[in-house]
PDB file as gemmi writes it, atoms N, CA and C in Angstrom:
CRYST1    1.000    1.000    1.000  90.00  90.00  90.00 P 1                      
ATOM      1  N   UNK A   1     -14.476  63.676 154.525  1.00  0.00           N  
ATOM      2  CA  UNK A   1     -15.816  63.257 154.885  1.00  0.00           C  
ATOM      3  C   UNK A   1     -16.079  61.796 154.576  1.00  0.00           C  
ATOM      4  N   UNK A   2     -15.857  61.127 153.794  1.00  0.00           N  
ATOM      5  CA  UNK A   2     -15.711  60.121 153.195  1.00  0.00           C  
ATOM      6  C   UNK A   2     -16.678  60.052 152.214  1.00  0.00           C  
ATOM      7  N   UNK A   3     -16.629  58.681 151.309  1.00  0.00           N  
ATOM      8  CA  UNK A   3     -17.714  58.249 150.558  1.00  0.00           C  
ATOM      9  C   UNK A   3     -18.548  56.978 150.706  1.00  0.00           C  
ATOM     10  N   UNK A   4     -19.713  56.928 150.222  1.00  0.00           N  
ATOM     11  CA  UNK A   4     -20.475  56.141 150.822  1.00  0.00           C  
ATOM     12  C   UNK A   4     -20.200  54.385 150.397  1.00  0.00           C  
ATOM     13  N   UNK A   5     -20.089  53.459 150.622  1.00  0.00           N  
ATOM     14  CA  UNK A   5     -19.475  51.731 150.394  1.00  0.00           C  
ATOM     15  C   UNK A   5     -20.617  51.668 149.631  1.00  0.00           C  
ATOM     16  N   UNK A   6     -21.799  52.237 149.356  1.00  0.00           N  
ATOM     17  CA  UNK A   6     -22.262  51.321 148.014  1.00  0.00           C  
ATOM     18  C   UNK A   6     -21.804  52.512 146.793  1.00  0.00           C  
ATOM     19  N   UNK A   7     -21.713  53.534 146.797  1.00  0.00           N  
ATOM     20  CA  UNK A   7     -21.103  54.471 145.393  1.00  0.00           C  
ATOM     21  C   UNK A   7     -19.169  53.755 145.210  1.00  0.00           C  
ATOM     22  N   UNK A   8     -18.724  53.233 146.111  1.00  0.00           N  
ATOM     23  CA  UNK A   8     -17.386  52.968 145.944  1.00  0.00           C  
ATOM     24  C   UNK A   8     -17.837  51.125 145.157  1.00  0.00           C  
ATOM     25  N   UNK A   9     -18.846  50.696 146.095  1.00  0.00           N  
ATOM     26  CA  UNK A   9     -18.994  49.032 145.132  1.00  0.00           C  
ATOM     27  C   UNK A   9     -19.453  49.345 144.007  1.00  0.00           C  
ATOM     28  N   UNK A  10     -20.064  50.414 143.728  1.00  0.00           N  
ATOM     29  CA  UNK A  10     -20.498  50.552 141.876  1.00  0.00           C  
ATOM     30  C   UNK A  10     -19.562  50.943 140.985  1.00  0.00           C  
ATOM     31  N   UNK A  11     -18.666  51.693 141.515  1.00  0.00           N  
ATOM     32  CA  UNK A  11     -17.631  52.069 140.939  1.00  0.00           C  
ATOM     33  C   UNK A  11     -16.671  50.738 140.434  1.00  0.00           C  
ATOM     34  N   UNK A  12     -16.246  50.011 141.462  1.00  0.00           N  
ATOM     35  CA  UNK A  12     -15.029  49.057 141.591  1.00  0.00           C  
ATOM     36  C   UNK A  12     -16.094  47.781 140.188  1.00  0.00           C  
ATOM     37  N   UNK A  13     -17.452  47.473 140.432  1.00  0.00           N  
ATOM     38  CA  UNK A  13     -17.872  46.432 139.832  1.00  0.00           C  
ATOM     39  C   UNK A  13     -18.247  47.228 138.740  1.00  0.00           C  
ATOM     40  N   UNK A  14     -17.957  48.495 137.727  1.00  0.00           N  
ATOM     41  CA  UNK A  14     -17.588  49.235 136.680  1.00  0.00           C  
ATOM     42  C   UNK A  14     -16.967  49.186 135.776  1.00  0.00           C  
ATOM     43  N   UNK A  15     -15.842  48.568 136.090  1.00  0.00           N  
ATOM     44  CA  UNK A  15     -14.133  48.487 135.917  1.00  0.00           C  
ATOM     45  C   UNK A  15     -14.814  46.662 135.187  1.00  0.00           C  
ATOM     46  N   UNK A  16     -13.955  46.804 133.994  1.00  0.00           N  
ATOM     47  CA  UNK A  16     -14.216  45.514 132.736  1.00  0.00           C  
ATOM     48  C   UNK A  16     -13.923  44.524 133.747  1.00  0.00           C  
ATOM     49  N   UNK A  17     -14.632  43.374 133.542  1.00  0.00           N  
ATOM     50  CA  UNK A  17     -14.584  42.133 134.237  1.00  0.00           C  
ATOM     51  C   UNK A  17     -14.558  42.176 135.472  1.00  0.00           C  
ATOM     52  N   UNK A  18     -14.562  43.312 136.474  1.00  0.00           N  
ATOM     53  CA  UNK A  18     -14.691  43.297 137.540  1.00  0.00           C  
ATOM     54  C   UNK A  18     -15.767  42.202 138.451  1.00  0.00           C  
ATOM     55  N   UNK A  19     -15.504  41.181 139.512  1.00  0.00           N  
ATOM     56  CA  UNK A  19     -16.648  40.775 139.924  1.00  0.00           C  
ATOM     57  C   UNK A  19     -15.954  40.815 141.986  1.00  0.00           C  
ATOM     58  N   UNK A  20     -17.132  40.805 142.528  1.00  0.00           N  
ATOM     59  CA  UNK A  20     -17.596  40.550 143.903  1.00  0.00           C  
ATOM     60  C   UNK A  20     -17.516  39.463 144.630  1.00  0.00           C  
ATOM     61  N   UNK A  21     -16.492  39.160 145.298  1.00  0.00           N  
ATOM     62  CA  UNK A  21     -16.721  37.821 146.142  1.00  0.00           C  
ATOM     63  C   UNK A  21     -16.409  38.285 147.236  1.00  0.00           C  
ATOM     64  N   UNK A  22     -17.145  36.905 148.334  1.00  0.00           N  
ATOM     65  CA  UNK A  22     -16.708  37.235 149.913  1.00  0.00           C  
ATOM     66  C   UNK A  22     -15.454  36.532 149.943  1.00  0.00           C  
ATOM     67  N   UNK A  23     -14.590  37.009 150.560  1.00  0.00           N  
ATOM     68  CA  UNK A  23     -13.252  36.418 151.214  1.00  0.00           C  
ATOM     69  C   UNK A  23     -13.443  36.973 152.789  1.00  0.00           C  
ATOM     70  N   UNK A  24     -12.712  36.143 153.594  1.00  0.00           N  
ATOM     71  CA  UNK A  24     -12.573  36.319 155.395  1.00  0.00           C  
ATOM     72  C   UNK A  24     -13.315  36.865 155.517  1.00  0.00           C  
ATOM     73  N   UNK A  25     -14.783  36.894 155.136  1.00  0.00           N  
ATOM     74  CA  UNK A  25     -15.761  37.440 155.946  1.00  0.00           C  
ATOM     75  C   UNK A  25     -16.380  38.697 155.364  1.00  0.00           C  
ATOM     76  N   UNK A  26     -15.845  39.327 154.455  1.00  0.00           N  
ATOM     77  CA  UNK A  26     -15.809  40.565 153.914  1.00  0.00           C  
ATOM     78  C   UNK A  26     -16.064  40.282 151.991  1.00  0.00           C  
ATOM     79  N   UNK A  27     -16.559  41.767 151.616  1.00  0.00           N  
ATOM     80  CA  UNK A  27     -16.423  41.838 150.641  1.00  0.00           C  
ATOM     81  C   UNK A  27     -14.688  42.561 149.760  1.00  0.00           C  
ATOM     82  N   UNK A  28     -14.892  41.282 148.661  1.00  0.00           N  
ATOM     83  CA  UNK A  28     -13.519  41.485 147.536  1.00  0.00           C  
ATOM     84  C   UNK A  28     -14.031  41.892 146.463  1.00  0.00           C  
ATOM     85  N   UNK A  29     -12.798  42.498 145.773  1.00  0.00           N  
ATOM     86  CA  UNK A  29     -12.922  43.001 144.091  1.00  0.00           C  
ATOM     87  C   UNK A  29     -11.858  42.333 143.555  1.00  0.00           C  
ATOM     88  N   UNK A  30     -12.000  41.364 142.224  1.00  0.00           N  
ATOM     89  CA  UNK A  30     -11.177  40.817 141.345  1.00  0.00           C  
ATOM     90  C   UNK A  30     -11.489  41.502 140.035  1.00  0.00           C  
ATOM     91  N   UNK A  31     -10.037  41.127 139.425  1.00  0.00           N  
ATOM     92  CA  UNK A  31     -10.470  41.361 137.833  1.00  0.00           C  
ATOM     93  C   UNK A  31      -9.683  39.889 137.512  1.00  0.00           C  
ATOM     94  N   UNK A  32     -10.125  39.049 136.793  1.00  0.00           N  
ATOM     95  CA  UNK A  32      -9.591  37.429 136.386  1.00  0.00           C  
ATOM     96  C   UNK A  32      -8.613  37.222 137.744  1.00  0.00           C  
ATOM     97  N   UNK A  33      -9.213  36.758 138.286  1.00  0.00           N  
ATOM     98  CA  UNK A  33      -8.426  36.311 139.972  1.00  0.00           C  
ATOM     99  C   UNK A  33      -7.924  37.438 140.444  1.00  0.00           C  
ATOM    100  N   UNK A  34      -7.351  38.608 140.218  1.00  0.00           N  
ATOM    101  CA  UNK A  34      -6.475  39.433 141.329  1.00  0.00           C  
ATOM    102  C   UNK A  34      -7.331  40.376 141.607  1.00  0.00           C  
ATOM    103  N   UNK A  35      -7.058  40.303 142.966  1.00  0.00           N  
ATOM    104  CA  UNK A  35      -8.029  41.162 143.698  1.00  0.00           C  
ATOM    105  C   UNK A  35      -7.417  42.423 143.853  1.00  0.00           C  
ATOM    106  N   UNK A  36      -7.887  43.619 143.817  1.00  0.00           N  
ATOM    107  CA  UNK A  36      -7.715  45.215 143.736  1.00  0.00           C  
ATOM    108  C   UNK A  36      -8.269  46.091 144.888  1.00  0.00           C  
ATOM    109  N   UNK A  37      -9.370  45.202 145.096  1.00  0.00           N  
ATOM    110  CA  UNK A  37      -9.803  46.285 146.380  1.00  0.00           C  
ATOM    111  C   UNK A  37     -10.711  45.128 147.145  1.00  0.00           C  
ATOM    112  N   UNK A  38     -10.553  45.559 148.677  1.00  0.00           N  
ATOM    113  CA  UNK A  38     -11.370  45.047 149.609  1.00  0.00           C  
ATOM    114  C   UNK A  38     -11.941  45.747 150.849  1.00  0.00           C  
ATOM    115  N   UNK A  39     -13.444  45.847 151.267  1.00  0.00           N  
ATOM    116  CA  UNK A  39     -13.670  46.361 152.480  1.00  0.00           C  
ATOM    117  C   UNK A  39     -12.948  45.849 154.095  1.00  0.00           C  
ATOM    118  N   UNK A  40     -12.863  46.870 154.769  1.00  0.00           N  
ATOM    119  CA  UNK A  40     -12.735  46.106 155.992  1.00  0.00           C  
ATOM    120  C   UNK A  40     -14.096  46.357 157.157  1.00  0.00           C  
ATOM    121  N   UNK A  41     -14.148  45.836 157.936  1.00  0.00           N  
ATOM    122  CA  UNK A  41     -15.009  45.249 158.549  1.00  0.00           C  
ATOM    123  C   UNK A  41     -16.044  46.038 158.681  1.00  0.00           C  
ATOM    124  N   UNK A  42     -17.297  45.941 158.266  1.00  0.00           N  
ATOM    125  CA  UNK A  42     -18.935  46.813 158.944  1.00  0.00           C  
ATOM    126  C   UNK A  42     -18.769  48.051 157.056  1.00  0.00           C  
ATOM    127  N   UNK A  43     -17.554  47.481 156.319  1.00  0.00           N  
ATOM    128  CA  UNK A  43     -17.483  48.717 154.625  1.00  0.00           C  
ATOM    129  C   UNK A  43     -17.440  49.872 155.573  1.00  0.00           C  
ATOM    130  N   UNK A  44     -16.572  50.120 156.637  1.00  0.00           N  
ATOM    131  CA  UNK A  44     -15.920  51.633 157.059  1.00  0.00           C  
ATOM    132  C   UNK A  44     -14.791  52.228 156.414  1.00  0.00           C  
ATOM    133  N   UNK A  45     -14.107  51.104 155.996  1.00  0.00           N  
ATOM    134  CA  UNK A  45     -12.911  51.712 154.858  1.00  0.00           C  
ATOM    135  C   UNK A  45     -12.822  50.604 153.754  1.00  0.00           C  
ATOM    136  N   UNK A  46     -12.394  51.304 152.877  1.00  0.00           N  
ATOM    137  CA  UNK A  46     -11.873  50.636 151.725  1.00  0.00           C  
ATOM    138  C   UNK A  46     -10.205  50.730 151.378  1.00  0.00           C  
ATOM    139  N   UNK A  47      -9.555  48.834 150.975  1.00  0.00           N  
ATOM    140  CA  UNK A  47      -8.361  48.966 151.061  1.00  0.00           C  
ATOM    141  C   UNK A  47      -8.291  48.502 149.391  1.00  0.00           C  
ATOM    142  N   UNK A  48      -7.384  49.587 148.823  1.00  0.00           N  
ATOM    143  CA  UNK A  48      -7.329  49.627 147.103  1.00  0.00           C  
ATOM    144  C   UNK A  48      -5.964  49.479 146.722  1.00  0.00           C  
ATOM    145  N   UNK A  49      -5.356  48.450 145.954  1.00  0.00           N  
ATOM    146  CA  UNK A  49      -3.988  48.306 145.573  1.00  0.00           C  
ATOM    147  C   UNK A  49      -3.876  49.686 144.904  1.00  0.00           C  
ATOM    148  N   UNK A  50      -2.730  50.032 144.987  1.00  0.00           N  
ATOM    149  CA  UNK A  50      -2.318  51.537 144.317  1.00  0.00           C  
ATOM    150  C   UNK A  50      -0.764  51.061 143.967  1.00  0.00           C  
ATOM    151  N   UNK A  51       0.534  52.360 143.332  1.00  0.00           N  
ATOM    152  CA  UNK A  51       1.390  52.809 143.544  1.00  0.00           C  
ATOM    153  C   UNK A  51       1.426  53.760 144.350  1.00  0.00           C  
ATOM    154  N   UNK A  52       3.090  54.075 144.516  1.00  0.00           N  
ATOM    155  CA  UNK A  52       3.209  55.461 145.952  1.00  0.00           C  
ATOM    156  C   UNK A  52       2.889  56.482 145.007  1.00  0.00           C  
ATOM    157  N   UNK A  53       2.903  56.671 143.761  1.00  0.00           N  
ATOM    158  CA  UNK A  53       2.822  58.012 143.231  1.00  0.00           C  
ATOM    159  C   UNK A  53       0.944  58.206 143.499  1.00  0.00           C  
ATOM    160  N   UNK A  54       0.156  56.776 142.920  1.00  0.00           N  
ATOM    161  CA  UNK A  54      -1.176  57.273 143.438  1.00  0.00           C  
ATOM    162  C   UNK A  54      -1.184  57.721 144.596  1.00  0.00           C  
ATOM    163  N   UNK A  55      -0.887  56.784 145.563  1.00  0.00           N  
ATOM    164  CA  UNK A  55      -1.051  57.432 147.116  1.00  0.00           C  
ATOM    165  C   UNK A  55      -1.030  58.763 147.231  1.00  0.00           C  
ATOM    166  N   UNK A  56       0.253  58.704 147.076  1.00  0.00           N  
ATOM    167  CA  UNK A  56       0.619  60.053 147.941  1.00  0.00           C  
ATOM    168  C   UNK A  56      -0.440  61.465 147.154  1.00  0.00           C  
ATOM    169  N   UNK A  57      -0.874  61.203 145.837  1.00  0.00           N  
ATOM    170  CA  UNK A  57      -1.104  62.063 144.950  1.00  0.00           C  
ATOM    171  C   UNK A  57      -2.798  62.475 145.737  1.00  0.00           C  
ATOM    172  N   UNK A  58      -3.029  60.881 145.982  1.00  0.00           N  
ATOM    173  CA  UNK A  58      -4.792  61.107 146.259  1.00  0.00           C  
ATOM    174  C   UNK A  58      -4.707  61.975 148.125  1.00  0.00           C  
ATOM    175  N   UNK A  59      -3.809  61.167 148.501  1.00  0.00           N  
ATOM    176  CA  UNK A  59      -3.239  61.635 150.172  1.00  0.00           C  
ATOM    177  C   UNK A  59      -3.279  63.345 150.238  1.00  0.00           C  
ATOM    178  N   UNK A  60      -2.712  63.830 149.218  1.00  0.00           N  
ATOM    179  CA  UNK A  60      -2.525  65.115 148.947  1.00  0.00           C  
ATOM    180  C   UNK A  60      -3.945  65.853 148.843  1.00  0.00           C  
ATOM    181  N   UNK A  61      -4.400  64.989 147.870  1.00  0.00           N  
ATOM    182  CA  UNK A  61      -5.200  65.967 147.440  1.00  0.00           C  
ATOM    183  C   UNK A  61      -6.611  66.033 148.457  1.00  0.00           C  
ATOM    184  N   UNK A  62      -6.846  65.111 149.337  1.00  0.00           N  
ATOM    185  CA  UNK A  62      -7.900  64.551 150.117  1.00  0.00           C  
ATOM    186  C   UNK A  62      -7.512  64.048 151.035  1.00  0.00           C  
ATOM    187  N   UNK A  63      -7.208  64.309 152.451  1.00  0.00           N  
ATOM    188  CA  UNK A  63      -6.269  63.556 153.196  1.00  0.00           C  
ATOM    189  C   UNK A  63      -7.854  63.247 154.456  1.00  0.00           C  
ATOM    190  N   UNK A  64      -8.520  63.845 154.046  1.00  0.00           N  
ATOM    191  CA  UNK A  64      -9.839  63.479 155.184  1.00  0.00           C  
ATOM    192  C   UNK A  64     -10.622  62.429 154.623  1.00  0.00           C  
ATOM    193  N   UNK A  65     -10.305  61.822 152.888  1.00  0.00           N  
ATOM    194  CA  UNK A  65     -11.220  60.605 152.483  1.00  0.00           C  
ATOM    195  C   UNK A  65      -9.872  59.687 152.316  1.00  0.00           C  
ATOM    196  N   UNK A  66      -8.684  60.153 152.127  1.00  0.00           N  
ATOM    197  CA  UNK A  66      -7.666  58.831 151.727  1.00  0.00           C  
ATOM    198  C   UNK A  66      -6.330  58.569 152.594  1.00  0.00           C  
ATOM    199  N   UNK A  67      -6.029  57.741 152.873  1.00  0.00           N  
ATOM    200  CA  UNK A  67      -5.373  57.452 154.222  1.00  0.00           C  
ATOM    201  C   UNK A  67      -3.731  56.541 153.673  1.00  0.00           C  
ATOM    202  N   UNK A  68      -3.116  56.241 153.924  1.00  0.00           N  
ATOM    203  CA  UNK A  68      -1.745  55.103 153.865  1.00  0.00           C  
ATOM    204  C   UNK A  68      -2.144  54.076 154.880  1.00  0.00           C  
ATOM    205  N   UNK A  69      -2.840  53.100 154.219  1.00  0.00           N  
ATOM    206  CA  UNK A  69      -3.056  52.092 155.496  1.00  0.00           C  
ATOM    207  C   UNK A  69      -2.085  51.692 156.067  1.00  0.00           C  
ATOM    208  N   UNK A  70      -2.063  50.554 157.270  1.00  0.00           N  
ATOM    209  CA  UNK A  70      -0.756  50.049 158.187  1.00  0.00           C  
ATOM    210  C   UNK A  70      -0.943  48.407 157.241  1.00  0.00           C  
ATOM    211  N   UNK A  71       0.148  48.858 156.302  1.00  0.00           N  
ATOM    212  CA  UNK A  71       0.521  47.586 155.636  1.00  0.00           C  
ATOM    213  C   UNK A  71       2.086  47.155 155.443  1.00  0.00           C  
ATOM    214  N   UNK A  72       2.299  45.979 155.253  1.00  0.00           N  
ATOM    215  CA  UNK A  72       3.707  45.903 155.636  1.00  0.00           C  
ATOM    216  C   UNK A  72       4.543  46.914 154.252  1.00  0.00           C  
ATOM    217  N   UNK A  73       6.080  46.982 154.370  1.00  0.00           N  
ATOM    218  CA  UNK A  73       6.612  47.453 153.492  1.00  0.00           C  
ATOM    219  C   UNK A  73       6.770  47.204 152.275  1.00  0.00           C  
ATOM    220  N   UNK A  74       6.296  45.943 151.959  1.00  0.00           N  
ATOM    221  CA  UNK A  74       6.443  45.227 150.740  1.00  0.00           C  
ATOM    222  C   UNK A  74       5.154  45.455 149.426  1.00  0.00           C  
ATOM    223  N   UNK A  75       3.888  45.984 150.311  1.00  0.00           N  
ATOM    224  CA  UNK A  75       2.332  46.116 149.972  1.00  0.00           C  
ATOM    225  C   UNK A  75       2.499  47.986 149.881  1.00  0.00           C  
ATOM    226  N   UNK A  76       1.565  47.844 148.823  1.00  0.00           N  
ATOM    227  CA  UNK A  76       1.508  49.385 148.916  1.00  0.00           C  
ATOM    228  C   UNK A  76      -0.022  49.105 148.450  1.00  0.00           C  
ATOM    229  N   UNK A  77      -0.300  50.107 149.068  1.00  0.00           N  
ATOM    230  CA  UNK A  77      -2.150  50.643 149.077  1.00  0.00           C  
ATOM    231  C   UNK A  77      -2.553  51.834 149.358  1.00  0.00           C  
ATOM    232  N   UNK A  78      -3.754  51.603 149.347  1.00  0.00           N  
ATOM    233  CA  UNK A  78      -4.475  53.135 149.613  1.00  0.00           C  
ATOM    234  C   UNK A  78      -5.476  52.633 150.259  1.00  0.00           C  
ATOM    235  N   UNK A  79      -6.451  53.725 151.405  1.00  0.00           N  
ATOM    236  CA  UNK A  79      -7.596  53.082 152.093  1.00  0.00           C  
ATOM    237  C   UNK A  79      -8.026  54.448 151.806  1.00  0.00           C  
ATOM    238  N   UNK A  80      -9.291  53.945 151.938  1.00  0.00           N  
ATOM    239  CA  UNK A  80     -10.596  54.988 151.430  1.00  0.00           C  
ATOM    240  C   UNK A  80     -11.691  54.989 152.887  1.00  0.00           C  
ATOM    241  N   UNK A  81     -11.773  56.609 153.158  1.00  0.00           N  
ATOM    242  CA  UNK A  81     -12.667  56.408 154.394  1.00  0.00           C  
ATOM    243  C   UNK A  81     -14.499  56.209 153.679  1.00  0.00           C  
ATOM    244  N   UNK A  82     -14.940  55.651 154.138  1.00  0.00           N  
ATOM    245  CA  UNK A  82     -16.308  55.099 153.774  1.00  0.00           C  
ATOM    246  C   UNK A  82     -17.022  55.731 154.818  1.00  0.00           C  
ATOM    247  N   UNK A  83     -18.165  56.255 154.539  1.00  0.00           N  
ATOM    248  CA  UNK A  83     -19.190  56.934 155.444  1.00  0.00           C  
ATOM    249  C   UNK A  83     -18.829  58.316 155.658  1.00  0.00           C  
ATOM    250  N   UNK A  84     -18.755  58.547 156.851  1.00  0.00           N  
ATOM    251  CA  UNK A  84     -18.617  60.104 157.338  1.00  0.00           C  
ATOM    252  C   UNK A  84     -18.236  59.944 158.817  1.00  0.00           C  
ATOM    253  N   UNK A  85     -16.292  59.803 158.261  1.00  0.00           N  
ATOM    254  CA  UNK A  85     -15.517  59.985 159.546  1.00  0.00           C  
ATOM    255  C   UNK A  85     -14.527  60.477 159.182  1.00  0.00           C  
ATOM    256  N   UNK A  86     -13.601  61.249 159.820  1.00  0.00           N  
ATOM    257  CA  UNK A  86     -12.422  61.717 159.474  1.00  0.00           C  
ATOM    258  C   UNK A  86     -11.099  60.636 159.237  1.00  0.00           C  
ATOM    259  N   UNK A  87     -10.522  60.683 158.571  1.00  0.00           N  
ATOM    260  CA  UNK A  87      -9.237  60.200 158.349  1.00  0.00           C  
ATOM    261  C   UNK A  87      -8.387  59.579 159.080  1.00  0.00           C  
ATOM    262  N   UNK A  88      -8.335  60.953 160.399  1.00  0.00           N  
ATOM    263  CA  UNK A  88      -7.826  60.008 161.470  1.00  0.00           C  
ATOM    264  C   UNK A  88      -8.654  59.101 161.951  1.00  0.00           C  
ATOM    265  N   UNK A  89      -9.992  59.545 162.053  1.00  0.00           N  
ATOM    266  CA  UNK A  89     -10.846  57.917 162.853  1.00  0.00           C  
ATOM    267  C   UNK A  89     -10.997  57.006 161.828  1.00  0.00           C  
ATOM    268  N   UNK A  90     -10.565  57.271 160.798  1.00  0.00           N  
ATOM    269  CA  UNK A  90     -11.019  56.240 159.303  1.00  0.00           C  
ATOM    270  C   UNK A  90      -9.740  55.206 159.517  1.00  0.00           C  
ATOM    271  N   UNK A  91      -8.525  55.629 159.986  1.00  0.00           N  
ATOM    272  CA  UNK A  91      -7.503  54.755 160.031  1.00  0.00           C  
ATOM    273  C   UNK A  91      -6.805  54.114 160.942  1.00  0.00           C  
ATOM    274  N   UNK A  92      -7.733  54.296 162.159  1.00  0.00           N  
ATOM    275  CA  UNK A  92      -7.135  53.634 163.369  1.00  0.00           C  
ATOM    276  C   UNK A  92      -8.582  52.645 163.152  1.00  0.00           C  
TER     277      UNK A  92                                                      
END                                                                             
């Protein structure tokens, strides 16, 4: 079903030193410069640095709010569907 982009921005600006900046147009999450999570366009998904063991673990357990974004092989992440769309429409 997803979750809603302002319960996911309270969450992320939660997290110690966490702060909010715009980058390309969009909202970012840093903790002392490195960024962890970012919306993509209109906060329909959220893209969250992970490992494959998170992935796959959250993928498992929720595959209609958490997705394997299309990132190159080198990046590993997780995307979070925001609002109320399915998974598959959350990731195309």
């Amino acid at each position: 079903m997803g979750i809603r982009a302002s319960t996911v921005r309270a969450f992320a600006l939660s997290l110690p030193e966490a702060e909010e900046r715009e980058t390309w147009e969009t909202a970012t999450f840093r903790v002392r410069d490195k960024m962890f999570m970012t919306f993509s366009e209109h906060e329909r998904r959220a893209w969250i640095k992970s490992v494959h063991d998170e992935q796959r673990a959250l993928i498992a357990m929720d595959a209609d709010a958490w997705f394997a974004p299309p990132m190159s092989a080198r990046a590993v992440g997780l995307g979070l569907c925001c609002r109320r769309s399915t998974a598959a429409r959350c990731a195309s």
